[in-house]
C-alpha positions in Angstrom: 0.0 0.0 0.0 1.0 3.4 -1.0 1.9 6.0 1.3 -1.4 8.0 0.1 -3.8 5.3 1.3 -2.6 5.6 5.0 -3.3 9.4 4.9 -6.4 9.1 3.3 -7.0 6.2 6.3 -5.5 8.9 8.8 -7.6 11.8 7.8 -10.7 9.7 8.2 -10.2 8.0 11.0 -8.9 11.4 12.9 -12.6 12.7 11.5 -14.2 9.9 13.1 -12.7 10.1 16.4 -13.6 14.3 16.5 -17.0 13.4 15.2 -17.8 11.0 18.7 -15.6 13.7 20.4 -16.9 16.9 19.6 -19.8 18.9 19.4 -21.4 17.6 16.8 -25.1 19.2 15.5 -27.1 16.4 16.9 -25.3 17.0 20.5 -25.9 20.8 20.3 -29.4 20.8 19.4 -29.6 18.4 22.5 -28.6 21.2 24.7 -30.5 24.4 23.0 -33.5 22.0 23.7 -32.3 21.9 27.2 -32.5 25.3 27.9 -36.5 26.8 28.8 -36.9 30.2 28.3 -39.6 30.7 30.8 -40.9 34.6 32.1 -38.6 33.3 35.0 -35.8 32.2 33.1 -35.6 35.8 31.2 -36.2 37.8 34.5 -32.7 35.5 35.8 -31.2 36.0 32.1 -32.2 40.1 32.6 -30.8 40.2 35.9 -27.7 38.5 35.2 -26.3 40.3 31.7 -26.9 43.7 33.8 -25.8 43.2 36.8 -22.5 41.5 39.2 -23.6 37.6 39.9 -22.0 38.0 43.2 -24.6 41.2 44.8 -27.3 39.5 42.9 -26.7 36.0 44.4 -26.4 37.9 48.1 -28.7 36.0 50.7 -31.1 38.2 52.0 -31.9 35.8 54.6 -28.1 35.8 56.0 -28.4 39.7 56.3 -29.3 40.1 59.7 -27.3 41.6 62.6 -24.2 39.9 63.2 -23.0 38.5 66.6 -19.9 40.4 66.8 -18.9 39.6 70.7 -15.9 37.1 71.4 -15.6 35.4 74.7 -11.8 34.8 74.1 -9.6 37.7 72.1 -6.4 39.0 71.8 -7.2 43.1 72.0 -4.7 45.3 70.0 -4.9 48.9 68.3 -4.2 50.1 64.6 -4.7 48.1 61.2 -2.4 48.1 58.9 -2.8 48.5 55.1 -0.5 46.4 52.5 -2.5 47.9 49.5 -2.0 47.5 46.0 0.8 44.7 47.1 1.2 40.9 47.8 2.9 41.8 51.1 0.0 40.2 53.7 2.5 37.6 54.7 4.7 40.1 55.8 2.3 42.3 57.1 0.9 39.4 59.3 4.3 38.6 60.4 5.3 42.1 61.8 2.0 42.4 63.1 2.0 39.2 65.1 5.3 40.8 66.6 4.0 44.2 66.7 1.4 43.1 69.5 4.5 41.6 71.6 6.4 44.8 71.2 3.8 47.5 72.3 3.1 45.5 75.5 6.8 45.4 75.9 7.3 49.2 75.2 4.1 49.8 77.0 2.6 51.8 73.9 -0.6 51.3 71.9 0.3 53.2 68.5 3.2 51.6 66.7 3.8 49.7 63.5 7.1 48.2 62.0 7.9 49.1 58.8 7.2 46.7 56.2 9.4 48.1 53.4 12.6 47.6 54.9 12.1 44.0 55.2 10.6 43.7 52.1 13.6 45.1 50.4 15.5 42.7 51.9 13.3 39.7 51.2 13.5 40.7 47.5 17.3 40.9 47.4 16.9 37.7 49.1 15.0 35.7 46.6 16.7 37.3 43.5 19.8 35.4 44.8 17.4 32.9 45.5 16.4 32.6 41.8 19.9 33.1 39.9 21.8 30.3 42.6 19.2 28.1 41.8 20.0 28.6 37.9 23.5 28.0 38.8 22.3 25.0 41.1 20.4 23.4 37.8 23.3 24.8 34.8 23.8 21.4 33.6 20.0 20.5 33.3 18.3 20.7 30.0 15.9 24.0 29.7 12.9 21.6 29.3 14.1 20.4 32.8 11.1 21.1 35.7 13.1 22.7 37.9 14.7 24.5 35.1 11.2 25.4 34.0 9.9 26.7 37.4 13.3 28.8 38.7 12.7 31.0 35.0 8.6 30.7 35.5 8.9 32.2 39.2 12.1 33.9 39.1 10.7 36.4 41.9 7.2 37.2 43.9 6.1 39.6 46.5 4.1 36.5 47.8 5.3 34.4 50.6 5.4 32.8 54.4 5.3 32.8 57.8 8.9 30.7 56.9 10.5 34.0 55.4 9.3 36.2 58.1 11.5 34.3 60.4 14.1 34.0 58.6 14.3 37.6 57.4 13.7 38.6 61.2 16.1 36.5 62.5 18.9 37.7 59.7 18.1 41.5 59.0 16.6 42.6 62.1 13.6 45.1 62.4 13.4 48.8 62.4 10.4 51.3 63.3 8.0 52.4 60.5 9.0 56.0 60.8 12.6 55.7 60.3 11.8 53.6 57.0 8.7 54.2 55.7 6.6 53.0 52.6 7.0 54.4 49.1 5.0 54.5 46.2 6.5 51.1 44.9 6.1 49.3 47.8 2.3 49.9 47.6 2.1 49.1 43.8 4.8 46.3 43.4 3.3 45.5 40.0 5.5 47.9 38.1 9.1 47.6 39.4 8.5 43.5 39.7 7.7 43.3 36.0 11.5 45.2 35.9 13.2 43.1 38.5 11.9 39.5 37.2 12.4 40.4 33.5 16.1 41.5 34.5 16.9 38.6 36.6 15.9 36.2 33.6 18.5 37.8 31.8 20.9 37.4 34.2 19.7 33.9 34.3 20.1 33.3 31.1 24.0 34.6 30.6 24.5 32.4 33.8 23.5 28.9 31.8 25.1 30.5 28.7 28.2 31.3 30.6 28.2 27.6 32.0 28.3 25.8 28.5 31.2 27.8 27.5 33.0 26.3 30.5 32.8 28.6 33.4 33.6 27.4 36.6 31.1 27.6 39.2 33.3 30.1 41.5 33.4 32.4 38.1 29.7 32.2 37.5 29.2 33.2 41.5 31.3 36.2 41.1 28.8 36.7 38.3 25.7 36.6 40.2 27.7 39.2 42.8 28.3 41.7 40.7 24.0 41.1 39.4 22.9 41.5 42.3 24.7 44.6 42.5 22.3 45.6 39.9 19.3 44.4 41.6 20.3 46.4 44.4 20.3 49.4 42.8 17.0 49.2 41.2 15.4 47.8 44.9 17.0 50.9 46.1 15.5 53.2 43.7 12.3 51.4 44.2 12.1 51.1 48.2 14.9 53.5 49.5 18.0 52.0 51.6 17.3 50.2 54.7 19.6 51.9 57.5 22.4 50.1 59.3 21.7 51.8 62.6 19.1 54.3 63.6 18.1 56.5 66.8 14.7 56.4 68.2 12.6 56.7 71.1 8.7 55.2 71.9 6.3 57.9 72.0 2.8 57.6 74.0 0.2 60.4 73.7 2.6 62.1 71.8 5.5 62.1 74.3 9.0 60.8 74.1 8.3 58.1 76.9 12.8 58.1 77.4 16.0 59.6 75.8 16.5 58.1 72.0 18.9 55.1 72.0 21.1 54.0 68.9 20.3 50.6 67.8 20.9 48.3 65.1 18.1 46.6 63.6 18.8 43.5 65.0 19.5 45.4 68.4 16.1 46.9 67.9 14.0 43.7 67.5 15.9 41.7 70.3 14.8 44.7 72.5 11.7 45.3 71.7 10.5 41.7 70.8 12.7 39.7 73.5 15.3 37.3 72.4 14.2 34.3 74.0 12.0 32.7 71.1 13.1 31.6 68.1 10.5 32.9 65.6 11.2 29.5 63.8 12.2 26.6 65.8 9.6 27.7 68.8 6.9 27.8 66.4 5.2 25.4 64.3 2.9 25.6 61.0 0.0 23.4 61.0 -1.3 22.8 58.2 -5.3 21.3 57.4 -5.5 19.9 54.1 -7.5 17.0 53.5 -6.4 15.9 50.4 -3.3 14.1 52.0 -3.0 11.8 54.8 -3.3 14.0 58.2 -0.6 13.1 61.1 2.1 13.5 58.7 5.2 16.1 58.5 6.0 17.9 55.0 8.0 19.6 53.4 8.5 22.1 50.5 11.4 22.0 48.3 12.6 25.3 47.5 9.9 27.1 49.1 11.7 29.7 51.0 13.0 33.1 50.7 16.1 32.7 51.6 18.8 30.3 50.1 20.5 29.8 53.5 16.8 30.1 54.3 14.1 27.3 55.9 11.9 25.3 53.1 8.7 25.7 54.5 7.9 22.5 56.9 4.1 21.7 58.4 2.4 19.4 59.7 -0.9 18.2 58.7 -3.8 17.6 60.9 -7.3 16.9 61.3 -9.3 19.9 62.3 -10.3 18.4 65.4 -6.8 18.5 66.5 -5.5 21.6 64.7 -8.3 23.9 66.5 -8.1 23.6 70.1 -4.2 24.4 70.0 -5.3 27.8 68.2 -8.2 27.7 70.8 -5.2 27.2 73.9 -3.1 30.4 72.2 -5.6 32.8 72.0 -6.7 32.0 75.6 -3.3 32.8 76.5 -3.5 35.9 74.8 -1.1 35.0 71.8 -1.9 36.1 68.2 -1.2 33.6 65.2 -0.5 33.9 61.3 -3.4 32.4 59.5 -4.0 31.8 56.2 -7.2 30.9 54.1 -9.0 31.2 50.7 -10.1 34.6 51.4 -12.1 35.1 48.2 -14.5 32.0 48.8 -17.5 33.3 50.4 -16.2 36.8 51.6 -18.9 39.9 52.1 -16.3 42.7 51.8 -18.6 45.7 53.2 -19.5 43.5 56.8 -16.1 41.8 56.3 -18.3 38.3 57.5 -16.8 35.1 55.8 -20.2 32.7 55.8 -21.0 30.1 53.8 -24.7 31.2 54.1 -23.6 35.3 52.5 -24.1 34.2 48.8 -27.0 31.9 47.1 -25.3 31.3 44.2 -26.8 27.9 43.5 -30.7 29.3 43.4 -29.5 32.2 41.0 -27.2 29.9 38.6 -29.7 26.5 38.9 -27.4 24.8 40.1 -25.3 23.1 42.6 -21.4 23.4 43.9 -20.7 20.0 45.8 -17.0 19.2 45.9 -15.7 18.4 49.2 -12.3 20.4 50.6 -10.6 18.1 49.7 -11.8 17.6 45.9 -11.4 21.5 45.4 -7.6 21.1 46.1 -7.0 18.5 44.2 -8.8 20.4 41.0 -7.5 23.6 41.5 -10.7 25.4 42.9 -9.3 26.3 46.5 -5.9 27.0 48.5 -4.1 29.6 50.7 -4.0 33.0 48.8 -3.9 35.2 51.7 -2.4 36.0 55.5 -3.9 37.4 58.2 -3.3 37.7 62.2 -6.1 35.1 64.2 -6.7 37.1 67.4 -10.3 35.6 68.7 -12.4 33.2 68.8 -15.8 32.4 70.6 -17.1 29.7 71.9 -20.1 27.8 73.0 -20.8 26.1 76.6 -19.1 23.4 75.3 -16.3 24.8 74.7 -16.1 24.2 71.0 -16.0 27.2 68.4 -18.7 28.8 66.8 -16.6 32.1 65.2 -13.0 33.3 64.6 -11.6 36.9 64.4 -8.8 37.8 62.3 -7.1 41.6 62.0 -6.5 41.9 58.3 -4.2 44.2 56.2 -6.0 46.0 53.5 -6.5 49.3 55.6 -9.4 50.2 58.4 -12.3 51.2 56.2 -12.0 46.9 54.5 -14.7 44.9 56.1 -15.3 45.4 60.2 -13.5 48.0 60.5 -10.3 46.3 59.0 -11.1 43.1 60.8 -13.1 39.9 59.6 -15.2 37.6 61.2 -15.3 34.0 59.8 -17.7 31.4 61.3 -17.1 28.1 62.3 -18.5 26.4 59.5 -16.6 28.4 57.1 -13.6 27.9 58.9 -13.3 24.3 58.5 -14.3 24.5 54.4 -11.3 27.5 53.4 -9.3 27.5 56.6 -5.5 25.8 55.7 -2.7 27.2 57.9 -2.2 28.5 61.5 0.9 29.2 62.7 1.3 28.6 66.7 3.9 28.3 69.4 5.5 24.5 70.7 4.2 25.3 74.1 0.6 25.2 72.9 1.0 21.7 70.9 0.0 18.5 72.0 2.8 15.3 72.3 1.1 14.3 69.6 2.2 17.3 67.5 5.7 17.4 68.8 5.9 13.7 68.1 5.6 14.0 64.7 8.2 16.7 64.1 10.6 14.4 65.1 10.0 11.7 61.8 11.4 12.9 58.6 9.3 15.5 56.7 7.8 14.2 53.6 9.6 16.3 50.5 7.2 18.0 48.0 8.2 19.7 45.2 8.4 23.3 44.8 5.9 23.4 42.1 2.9 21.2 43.9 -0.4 23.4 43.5 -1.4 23.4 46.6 1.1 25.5 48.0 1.2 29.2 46.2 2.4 32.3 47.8 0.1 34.2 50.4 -0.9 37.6 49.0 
């Protein structure tokens, strides 16, 4: 047979297969006919094409007067506002420590400043990025890892993981001797500059590398690139300061004489140097789509080189909740993070799974379990806040959670939200808490060797 038959028997059979796979007419007139265009089919069709599916789907039924009174929270003063940035991480982080430091100070208006560890923690993962590239020189550029390291070579995303370790190596300074810039509350713009830069420099590493520099040369290389990073971050965010004199200030008074400190001086003083913001604490982690009672760990998720991957345990929410119960009671704040979007009414700042009917509107219903949405992409972590209160009923178990939020005080209550329990256990996934509150059970299982996961697993994206 000639080579023309077994097209010709190619074409049709690659008809054939598109014909039982497709749309075909017989299939689509099966669904116009499926479709009744009833009075109140047009009213919902009306509705719809003029207006936002999510204020038309709101529950009129779930509008009533909230319950806003918590038998067991942390009380604090100010909210803070990351806007047009992916810094909540960060901004949970330094708040978590900012309640610490005005009890220490004995103050009730101060605020870290964000920037100047956010300049670091961008210096951090460009040399992140370009050591990884000279980590992977010898793999293929179809390579995964290759792949991810040029996909993500930089994000203002991140951890609870990178907060400690950026603390613990840089220090912290006061919000009013570094204080936020135009960039840092846009990052879109100067990112799109720094990430499009350090591909090139990533790209002249892997060339330099196949025309047989040694890896010392190629690390001199990435010095003197990062000398250009850190001119552009300095342009961008200002220079953090070395050392720095201040004073705290109550009512508007100098409460003592200004001291110089360094900023590592500054946070051992104001924060206390007896925990270690990573080994004391612990990230839980609740995410039913792997086996609970098991340690894990992400490769290359971290900010810093020399950095921690980020490491969690997973557990059941029955024994995740009353260690965050146990915290609170003792008047400690957490990092939490959640799916934020799912469910959210941004003008009460109420997270209920009862705030949107979006199944009467669309005809329709949405029944994947928590652990189904992960696995398909619908749900994960996308954003940080600090967990500060929680009330319960006479049996002790909880019926709503309070969390101080960073997108300015006029966002939701008042710049907090109030999530119930119900909703809690559906887009809840990480909580952040102290050994000393953890069961054996917990501090058990830190002892077996994490589970690795790679740095690209879905589940695991930045918190914004």
């Amino acid at each position: 047979m000639n080579r023309g038959f077994w097209t010709i028997l190619a074409l049709a059979t690659s008809t054939w297969v598109s014909a039982q796979s497709g749309i075909t007419p017989e299939v689509l007139q099966s669904l116009q006919g499926s479709y009744s265009a009833t009075p109140a089919e047009k009213a919902l069709r009306n509705a719809i094409s003029n207006g936002g599916i999510q204020s038309i789907a709101l529950n009129q039924e779930n509008t009533q007067a909230k319950d806003t009174h918590f038998e067991v929270e942390v009380k604090n003063t100010g909210i803070s506002n990351q806007q047009s940035s992916g810094r909540c991480w960060l901004f949970t982080g330094t708040n978590v420590l900012r309640n610490k430091a005005m009890k220490k100070l004995g103050i009730n208006d101060f605020f870290f400043s964000q920037v100047y560890l956010f300049f670091y923690d961008q210096l951090e993962k460009s040399n992140l990025f370009l050591q990884g590239i000279i980590d992977t020189r010898k793999q293929d550029w179809d390579d995964q890892m290759v792949r991810w390291l040029f996909q993500n070579p930089l994000s203002d995303g991140g951890t609870y993981a990178g907060v400690a370790d950026l603390v613990n190596k840089y220090g912290l300074v006061p919000q009013d001797v570094m204080a936020e810039t135009y960039n840092s509350n846009k990052t879109t713009e100067i990112d799109s500059h720094l990430k499009r830069k350090l591909r090139e420099f990533g790209v002249q590493l892997r060339e330099e590398s196949q025309s047989g520099k040694s890896e010392k040369e190629l690390t001199s290389m990435k010095v003197e690139q990062l000398k250009t990073i850190y001119h552009m971050l300095v342009l961008a965010y200002g220079q953090p300061p070395l050392s720095f004199t201040w004073a705290p200030k109550k009512d508007g008074k100098t409460l003592h004489e200004p001291k110089e400190y360094t900023p590592l001086e500054f946070y051992k003083e104001v924060c206390g140097s007896e925990e270690d913001l990573y080994g004391d604490y612990v990230m839980l982690m609740n995410d039913p789509s792997r086996p609970y009672n098991q340690v894990y760990e992400i490769d290359y998720d971290r900010h810093l080189y020399d950095g921690h991957n980020w490491l969690y345990v997973n557990l059941d929410l029955q024994d995740l909740k009353p260690l965050a119960i146990a915290s609170l009671k003792d008047s400690c704040q957490m990092y939490f993070s959640c799916d934020v979007g799912k469910c959210l009414n941004r003008e009460t700042g109420w997270l209920d799974l009862k705030n949107y009917d979006y199944e009467s509107l669309l005809g329709t219903t949405f029944g994947m379990t928590k652990s189904q949405r992960i696995l398909s992409f619908d749900s994960g972590s996308s954003h940080a806040m600090t967990l500060m209160a929680v009330d319960l009923d006479k049996e002790g178990n909880p019926t709503k959670w309070k969390v101080e939020n960073s997108w300015g005080a006029a966002s939701g209550a008042s710049g907090y939200m109030i999530m119930t329990d119900e909703w809690f256990n559906e887009y809840m996934f990480r909580v952040v808490i102290n050994r000393k509150y953890c069961s054996s059970q917990v501090t058990d299982l830190l002892k077996k060797k994490p589970i690795k996961l790679p740095a690209w697993d879905p589940m695991f994206a930045e918190e914004r």
